[in-house]
C-alpha positions in Angstrom: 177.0 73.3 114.8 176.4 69.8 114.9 173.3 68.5 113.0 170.7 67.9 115.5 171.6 71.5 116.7 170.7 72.7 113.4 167.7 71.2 113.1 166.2 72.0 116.0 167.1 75.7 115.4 165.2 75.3 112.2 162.2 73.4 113.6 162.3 76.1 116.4 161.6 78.7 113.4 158.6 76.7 112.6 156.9 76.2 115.2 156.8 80.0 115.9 155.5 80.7 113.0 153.1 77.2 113.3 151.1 79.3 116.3 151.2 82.3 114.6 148.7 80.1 112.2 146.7 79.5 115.2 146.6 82.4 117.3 144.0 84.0 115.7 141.6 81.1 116.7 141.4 83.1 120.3 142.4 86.4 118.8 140.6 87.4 116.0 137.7 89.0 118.6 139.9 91.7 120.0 141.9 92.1 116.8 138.7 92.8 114.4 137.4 95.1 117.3 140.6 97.6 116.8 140.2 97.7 113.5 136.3 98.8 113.8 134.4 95.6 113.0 131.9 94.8 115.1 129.9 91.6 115.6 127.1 92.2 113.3 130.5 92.7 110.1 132.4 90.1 111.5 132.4 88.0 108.6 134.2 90.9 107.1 136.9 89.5 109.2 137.4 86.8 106.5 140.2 87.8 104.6 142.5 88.1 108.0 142.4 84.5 107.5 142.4 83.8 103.8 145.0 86.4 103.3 147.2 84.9 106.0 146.4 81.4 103.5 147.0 83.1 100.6 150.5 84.2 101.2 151.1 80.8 103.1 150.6 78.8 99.6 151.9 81.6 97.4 155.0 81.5 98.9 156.1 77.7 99.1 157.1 76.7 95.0 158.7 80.0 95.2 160.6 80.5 98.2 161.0 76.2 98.1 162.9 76.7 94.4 164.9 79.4 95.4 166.4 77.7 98.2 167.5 74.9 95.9 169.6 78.0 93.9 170.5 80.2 96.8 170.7 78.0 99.8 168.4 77.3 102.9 170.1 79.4 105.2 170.1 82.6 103.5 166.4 82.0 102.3 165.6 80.8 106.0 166.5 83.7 107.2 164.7 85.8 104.4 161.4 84.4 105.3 162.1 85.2 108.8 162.6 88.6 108.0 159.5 88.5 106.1 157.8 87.0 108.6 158.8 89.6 111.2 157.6 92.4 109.2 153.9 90.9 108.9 154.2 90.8 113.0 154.7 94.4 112.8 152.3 95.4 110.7 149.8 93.0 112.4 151.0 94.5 115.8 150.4 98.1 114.7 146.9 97.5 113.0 144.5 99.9 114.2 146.8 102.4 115.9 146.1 104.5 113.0 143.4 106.0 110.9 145.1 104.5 107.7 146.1 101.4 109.6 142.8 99.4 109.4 141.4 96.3 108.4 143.4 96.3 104.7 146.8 96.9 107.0 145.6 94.0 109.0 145.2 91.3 106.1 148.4 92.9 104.8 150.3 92.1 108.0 148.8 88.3 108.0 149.6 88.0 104.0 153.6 89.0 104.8 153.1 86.5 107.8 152.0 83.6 105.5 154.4 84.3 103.1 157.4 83.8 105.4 155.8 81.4 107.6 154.5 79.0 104.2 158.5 79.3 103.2 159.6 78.0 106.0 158.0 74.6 105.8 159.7 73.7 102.6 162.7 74.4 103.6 162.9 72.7 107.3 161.8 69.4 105.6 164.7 70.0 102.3 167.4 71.1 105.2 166.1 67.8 107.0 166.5 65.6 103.7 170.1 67.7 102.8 171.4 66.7 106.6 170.4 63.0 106.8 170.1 60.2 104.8 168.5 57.1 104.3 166.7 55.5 107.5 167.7 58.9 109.4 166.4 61.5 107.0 162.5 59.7 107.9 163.2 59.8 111.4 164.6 63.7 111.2 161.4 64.7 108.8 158.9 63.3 111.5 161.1 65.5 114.0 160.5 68.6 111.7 156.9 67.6 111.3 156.4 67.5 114.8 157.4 70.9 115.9 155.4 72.3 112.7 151.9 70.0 114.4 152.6 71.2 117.7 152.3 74.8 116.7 148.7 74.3 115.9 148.2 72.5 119.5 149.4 75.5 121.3 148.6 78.0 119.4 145.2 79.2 120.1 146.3 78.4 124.0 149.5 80.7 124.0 147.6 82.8 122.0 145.2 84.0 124.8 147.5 83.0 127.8 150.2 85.4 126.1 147.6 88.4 124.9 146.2 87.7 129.0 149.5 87.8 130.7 150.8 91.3 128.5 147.1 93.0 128.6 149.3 96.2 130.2 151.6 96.3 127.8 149.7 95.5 124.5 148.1 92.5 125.1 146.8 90.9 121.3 149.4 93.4 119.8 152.0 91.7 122.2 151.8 88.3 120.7 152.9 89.5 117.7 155.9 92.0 118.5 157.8 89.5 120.5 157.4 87.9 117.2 160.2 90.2 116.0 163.2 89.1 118.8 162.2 85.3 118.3 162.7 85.4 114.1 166.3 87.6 114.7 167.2 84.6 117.2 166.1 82.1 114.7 167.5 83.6 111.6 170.3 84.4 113.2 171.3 80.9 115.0 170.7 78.9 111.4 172.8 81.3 109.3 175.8 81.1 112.0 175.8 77.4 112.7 175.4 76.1 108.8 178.7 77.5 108.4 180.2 73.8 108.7 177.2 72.3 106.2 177.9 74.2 102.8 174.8 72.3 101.3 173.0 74.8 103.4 174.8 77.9 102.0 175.0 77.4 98.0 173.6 74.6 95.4 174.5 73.2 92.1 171.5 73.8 90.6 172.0 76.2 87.3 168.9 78.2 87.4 165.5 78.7 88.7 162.4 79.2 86.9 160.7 82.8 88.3 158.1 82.6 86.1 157.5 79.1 86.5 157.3 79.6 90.7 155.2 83.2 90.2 152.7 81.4 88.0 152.1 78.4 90.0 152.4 80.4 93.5 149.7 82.7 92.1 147.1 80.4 90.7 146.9 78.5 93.7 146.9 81.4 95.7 144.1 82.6 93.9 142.4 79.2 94.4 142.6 79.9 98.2 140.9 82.7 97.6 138.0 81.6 95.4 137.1 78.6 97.9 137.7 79.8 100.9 134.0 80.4 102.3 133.7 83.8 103.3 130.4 83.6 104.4 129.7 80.1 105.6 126.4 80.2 106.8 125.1 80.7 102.9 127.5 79.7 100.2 130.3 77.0 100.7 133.1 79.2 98.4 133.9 83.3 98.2 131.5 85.2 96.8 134.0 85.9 94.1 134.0 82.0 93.9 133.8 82.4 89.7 135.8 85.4 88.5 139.0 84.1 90.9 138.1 80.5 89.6 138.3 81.2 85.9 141.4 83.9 86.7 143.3 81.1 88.4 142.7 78.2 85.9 144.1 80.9 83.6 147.0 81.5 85.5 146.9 77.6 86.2 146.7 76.7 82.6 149.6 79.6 81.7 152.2 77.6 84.1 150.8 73.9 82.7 152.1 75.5 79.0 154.9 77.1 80.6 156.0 73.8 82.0 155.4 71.4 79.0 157.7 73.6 76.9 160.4 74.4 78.9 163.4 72.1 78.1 164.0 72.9 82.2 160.9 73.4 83.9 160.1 74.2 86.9 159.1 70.6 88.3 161.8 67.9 86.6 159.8 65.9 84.0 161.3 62.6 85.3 159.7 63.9 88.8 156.1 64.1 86.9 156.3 60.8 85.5 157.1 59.1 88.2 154.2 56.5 90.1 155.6 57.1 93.4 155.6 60.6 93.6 151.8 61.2 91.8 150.9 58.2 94.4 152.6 60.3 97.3 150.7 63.8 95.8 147.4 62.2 95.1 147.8 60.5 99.0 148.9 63.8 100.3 145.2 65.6 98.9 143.0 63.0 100.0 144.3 63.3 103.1 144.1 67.0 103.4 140.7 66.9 102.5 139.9 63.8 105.6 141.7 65.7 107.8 139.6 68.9 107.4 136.6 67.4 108.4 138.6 66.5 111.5 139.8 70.5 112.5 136.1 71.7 111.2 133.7 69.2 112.1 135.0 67.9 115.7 134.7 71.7 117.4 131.2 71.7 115.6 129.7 69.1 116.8 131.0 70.0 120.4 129.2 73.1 120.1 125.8 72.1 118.0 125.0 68.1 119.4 127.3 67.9 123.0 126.8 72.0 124.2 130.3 72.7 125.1 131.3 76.1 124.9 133.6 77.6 122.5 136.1 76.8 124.6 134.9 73.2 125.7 135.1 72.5 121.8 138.3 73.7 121.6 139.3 71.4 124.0 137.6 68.6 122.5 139.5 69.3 119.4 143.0 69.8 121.3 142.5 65.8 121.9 142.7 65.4 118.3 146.0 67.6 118.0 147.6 66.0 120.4 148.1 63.2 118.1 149.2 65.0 115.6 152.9 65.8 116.8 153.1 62.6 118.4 151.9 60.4 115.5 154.1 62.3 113.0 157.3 61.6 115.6 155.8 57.9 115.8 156.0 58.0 111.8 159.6 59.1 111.1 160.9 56.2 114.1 158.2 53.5 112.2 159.1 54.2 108.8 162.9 53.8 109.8 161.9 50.1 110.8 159.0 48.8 108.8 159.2 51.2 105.7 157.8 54.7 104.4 154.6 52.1 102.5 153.9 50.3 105.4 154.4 53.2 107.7 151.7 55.2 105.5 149.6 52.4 105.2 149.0 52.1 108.7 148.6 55.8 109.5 145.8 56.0 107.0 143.9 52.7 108.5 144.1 53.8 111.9 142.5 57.5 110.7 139.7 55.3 109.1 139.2 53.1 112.1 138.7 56.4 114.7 136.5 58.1 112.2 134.7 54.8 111.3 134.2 54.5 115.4 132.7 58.2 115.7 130.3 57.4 113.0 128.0 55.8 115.6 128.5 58.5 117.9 125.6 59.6 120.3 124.0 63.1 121.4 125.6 61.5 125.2 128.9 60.6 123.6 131.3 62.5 126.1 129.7 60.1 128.8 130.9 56.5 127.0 134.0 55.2 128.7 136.2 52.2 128.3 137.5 52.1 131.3 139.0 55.3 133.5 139.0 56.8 129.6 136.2 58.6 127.4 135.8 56.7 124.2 135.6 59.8 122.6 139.1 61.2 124.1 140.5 57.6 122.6 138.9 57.8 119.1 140.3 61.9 118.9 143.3 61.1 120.0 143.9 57.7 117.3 142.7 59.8 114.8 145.3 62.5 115.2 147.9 59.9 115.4 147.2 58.4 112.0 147.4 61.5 110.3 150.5 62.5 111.6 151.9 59.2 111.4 151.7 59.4 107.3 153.5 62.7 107.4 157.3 61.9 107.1 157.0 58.7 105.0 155.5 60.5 102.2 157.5 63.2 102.3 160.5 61.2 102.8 159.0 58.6 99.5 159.1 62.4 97.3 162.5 63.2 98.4 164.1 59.8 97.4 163.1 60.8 94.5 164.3 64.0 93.8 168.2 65.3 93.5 170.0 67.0 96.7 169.1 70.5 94.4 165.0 70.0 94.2 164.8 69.2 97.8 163.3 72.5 98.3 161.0 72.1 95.5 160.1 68.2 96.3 158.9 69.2 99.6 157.0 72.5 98.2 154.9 70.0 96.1 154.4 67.6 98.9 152.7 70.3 101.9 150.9 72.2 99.2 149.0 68.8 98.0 148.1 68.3 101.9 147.0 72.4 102.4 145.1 72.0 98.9 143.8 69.0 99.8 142.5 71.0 103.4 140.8 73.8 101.2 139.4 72.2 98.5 137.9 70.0 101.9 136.6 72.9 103.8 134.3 74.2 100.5 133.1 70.4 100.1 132.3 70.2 103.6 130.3 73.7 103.7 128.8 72.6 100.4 127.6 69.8 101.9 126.8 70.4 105.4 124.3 73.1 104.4 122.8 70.7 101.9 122.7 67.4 103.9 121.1 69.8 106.9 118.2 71.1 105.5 117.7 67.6 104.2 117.4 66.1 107.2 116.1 68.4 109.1 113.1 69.1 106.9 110.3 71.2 107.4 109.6 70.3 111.5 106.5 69.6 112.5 105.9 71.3 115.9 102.6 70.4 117.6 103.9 70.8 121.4 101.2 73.0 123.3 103.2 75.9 124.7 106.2 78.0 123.2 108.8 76.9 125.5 107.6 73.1 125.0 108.4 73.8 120.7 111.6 75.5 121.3 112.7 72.6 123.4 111.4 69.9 120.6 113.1 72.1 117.8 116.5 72.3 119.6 116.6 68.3 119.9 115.2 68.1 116.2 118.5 70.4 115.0 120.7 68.7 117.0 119.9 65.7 116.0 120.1 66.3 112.3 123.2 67.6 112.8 124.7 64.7 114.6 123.5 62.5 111.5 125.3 65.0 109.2 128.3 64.7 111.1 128.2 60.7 111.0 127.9 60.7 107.1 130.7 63.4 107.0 132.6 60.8 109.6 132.2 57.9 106.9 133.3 59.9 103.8 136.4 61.0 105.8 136.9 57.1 106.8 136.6 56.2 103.3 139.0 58.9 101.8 141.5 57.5 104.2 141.1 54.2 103.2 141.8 55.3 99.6 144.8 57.3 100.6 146.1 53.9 102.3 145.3 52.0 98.8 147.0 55.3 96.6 150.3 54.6 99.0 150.2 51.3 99.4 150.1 50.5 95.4 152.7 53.4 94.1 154.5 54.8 96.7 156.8 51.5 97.0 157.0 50.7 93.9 160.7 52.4 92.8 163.2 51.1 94.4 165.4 52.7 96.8 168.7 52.1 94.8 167.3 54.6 91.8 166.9 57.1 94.6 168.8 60.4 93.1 169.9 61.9 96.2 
């Protein structure tokens, strides 16, 4: 099979299992409901997604690694199968008495796990097929299909679960899961025949322990900030035991690693500027680019009105950049280079979120021209972030041998989803802070009822709209310091002591 052929096959994988990290976005209502939650438990619902996260970070250093000693094919197709058996137990949650909520999280933890895999290994089977100004260009391909996942997503979600409500509907979306990984699987382990990089590696060994230690104390991380009730605390309410447990396990891998003659992560890997430039980029971004997928749908709801799904399609300007941005990266970086590529990425994000910090409560209205300034800012936004994709990751693979591509590219989409999480507890933290500051206590002196509610709703609103424009600026500001982290490390080794 000839090398686009392959690649597309891959990216085809991903971006299944990209919307399966969406779907619940318009599922989640009818899915906790089978289960027996019902609105007044719904934050109950929590672990669906922090389990779904869980597995999704646990399983990158491990199943990343082990394609760098077994292959990407045959691990590809392992995480497909993994993946496939999280649709069915999602599928069949709530059929029966012992299938409840625990089978649920179960089915979305197996999902992660093979879905999280996956990402590693289409960007190291990008880097193993192509080379040099190609291998950008094919890593903003592969980056793409992952971004346009999340675009489509919560839309083929409900469209799907709509169309098939005779035959399953929510349960639907996830059994023809099942037919689509075999296809997948099956099509990348017959056409990588002709590319043996893809069956077998030189590599001598791989560190288990190493992987299980790391995969498990960030996956404990997830767990200890993700919020699970957001309206109160900004982390779990297990924020402290699952803290200290994973700096424990964190710690155990940081010994694990500074004594083994081969560690897990190559040494020369860990000293290296552009690659801790590249990492440290990678996590500021992550955390601007959560204020982005949390904030925007907010503010639709709480300062414009929009309905859930009015915000949802606010946001969906925003994604749309995404996929195109990070296909505009890998065809940039090919011409002007990964540092200037990155560079620019980042200072557009800054410039859209430095434009929405002086949005108004009427923004939807502004126009420049036939086109809403706020579709135009969303939209820019999007493409700086995925503009920066490929060129970082392409910078950490330069760096790394043909048998730590899998690895390399672990480390570089778990900086960006740690990034995202340690963002999402930062923002809560601070939203619920920075809101009661502003708002105050009101002072309501209207002379009927109706005439206070109406004051109260515009005093909210518009604390919340100054909220957002501070969270706005922090975001601009963290992208302008990911744009100064790449633009003084991440071009500073030159190509020709590239090890691939």
């Amino acid at each position: 099979m000839r090398r686009p052929l392959l690649l597309l096959v891959a990216g085809a994988g991903l971006f299944i299992t990209a919307l399966d990290a969406y779907v619940v976005v318009t599922l989640l209502p009818a899915m906790v409901a089978d289960v027996g939650l019902t609105i007044d438990r719904f934050e109950q619902a929590t672990p669906i997604v922090t389990g779904f996260l869980g597995g999704y970070v646990v399983a990158m250093p491990l199943l990343g690694a082990y394609s760098d000693v077994r292959g990407r094919a045959p691990v590809y197709a392992l995480c497909m199968l993994v993946f496939a058996a999280g649709s069915a137990i999602t599928a069949t949650a709530g059929l029966w008495t012992f299938a409840g909520l625990p089978w649920l999280v179960a089915g979305r933890f197996l999902q992660g796990l093979g879905g999280g895999g996956l990402v590693p290994l289409s960007l190291a089977l990008a880097a193993d097929l192509y080379r040099n100004e190609r291998r950008t260009a094919a890593l903003g391909s592969v980056a793409a299909m992952q971004e346009a996942g999340s675009v489509f997503g919560p839309l083929y979600g409900a469209t799907l679960a709509a169309a098939a409500a005779s035959i399953g509907g929510w349960r639907f979306v996830f059994w023809l899961n099942l037919p689509l990984a075999v296809l997948c699987a099956t099509g990348l382990v017959a056409g990588s025949r002709r590319q043996s990089r893809l069956d077998a590696s030189t590599a001598a060994s791989l560190d288990w322990v190493g992987a299980a230690l790391l995969g498990a104390g960030l996956g404990l991380l997830v767990l200890a900030l993700y919020p699970d009730d957001p309206n109160t605390r900004a982390t779990s309410g297990l924020f402290i035991p699952l803290g200290v447990l994973s700096l424990v396990v964190l710690g155990l891998y940081a010994r694990r690693q500074a004594t083994r003659l081969e560690p897990l992560i190559p040494a020369s890997l860990l000293r290296s500027r552009a690659f801790i430039g590249a990492t440290l980029a990678n996590l500021l971004i992550g955390v601007a680019l959560m204020v982005a997928l949390v904030d925007v749908p907010l503010l639709g709801r709480l300062v414009f009105k929009l309905d859930q799904l009015g915000s949802g399609l606010l946001l969906s300007r925003f994604l749309l950049g995404l996929p195109l941005g990070a296909l505009l990266g890998g065809l940039l970086a090919t011409r002007i280079g990964a540092r200037a590529t990155a560079v620019a990425g980042m200072i557009l994000a800054a410039a859209a979120f430095a434009q929405m910090t002086g949005w108004r409560a009427d923004e939807l209205a502004a126009r420049a021209g036939p086109l809403p300034v706020a579709d135009l800012a969303l939209i820019a936004c999007g493409l700086g972030f995925g503009i920066v994709i490929a060129p970082l990751a392409a910078r950490v693979l330069e760096l790394t041998k043909t048998e730590h591509h899998g690895l390399a590219s672990s480390l570089v989409v778990l900086s960006r989803t740690m990034g995202m999480l340690v963002g999402l507890a930062a923002l809560t933290a601070y939203g619920l802070y920075r809101f009661h500051q502003i708002l105050g206590t009101p002072q309501l002196n209207d002379p009927d009822v109706r005439a206070r509610v109406d004051h109260l709703e515009r005093l909210v609103a518009a604390a919340f709209l100054q909220e957002y424009r501070e969270i706005f600026a922090v975001a601009a500001a963290l992208c302008l310091l990911a744009a100064l982290v790449a633009g003084l490390t991440i071009g500073t080794q030159p190509r020709a002591a590239s090890k691939t």
